[in-house]
C-alpha positions in Angstrom: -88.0 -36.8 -55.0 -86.4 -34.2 -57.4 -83.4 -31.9 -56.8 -84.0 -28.7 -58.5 -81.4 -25.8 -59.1 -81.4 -22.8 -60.7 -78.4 -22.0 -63.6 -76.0 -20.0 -61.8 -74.2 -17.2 -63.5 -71.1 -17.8 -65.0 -67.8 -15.3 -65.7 -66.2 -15.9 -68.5 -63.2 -13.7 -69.1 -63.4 -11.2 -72.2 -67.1 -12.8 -73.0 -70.3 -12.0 -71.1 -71.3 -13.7 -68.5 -74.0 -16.4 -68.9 -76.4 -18.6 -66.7 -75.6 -22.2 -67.0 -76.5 -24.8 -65.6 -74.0 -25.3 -62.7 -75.4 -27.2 -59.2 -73.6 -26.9 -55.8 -71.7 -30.3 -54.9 -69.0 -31.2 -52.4 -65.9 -32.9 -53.6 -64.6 -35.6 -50.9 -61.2 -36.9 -51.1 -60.5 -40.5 -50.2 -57.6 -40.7 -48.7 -57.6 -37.9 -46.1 -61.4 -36.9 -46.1 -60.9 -33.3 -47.1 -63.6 -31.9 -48.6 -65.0 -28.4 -50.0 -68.0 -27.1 -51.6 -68.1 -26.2 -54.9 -70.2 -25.1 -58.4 -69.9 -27.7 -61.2 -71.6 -26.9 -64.8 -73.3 -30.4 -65.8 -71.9 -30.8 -69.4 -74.2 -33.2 -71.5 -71.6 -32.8 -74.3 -68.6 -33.9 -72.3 -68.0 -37.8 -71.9 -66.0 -37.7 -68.5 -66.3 -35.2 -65.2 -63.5 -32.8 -65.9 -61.2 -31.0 -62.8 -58.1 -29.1 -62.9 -54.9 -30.4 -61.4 -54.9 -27.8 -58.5 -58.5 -29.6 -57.1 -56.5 -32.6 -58.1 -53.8 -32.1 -55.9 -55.4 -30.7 -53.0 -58.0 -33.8 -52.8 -54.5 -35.8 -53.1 -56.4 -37.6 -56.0 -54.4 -41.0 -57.5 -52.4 -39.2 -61.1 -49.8 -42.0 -60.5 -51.8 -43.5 -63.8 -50.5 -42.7 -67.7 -51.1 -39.6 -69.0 -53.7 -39.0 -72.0 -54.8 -36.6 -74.0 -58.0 -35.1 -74.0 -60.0 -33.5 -76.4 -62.7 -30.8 -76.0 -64.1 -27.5 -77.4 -60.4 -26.0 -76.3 -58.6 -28.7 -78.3 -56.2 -31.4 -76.9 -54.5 -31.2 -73.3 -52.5 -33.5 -71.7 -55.3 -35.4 -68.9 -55.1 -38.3 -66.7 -58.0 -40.0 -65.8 -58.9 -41.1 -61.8 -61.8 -41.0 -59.6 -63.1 -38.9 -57.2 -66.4 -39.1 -54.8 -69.2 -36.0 -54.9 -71.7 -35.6 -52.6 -75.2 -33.7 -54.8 -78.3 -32.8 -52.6 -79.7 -30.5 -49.7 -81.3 -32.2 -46.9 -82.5 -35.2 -46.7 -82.2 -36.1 -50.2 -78.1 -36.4 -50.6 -76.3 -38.7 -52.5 -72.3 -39.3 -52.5 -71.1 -41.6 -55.0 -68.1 -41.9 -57.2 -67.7 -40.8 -60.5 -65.0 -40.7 -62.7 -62.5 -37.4 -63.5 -60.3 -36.5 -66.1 -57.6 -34.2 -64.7 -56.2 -31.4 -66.6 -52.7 -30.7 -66.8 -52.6 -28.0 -68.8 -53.0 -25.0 -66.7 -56.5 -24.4 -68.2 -58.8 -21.6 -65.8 -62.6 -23.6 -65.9 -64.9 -24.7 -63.8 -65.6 -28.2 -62.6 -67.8 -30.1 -65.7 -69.8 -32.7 -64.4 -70.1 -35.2 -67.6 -72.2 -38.3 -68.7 -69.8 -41.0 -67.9 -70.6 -42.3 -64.2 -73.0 -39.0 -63.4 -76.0 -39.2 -65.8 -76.4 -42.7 -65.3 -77.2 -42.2 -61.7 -80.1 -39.5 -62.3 -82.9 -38.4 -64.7 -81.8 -35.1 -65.8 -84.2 -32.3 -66.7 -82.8 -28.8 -68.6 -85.7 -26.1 -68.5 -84.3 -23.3 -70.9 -86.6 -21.1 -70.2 -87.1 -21.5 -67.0 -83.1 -21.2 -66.1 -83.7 -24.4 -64.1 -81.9 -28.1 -63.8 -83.6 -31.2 -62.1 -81.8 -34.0 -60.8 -84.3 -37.5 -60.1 -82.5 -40.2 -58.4 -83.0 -43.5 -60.9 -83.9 -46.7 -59.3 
């Protein structure tokens, strides 16, 4: 089966807002179960899932690990890098699975990027420009 979403509109503060390709996930924590539902942009141009420190923090996500830096369209930021478990899907077809995070320590404002690195290996990922629409098949 294929998930299929629609890009979701984005705000972007002092730009216009645009539709991206962003999917609904839930973020699970480990260690305590908390979990919440969220929008993540799936980034083919960034390496590792990216989260900000406050998401960090409330999932009580491991940053007892060296700090790094990171380097993306904004420049370098100090990052660590951990792991945290999503949950993608709607009914029947759901998948939870871990992926790994670099966490942001910079106080940077952006949403949840869902990168290659432990995400696109696990589906066959479709972008439909035109159509303003993102599909998701499980691999084998």
């Amino acid at each position: 089966m294929t998930l299929t979403y629609k890009y979701k509109t984005i705000e972007r503060p002092e730009l216009p807002d645009i539709k991206a390709p962003s999917i609904p996930i839930r973020i699970i924590a480990e260690s305590n179960g908390t979990s919440f539902d969220t929008l993540a942009l799936i980034d083919s141009g960034a390496d590792v899932s990216a989260i900000t420190k406050d998401i960090a923090e409330i999932l009580n996500l491991n940053l007892n690990v060296p700090e790094t830096t990171s380097i993306g369209i904004g420049g370098k930021v100090r990052s660590k890098e951990t792991t945290m478990n999503i949950r993608v899907g709607h009914g029947s077809e759901t998948y939870t699975f871990r992926v790994p995070v670099m966490v942001i320590l910079d106080h940077i404002d952006f949403n949840i990027l869902l990168g290659r690195k432990g995400f696109f290996d696990k589906f066959k990922i479709e972008f439909d420009q035109d159509k303003q629409k993102v599909s998701l098949k499980r691999n084998s």
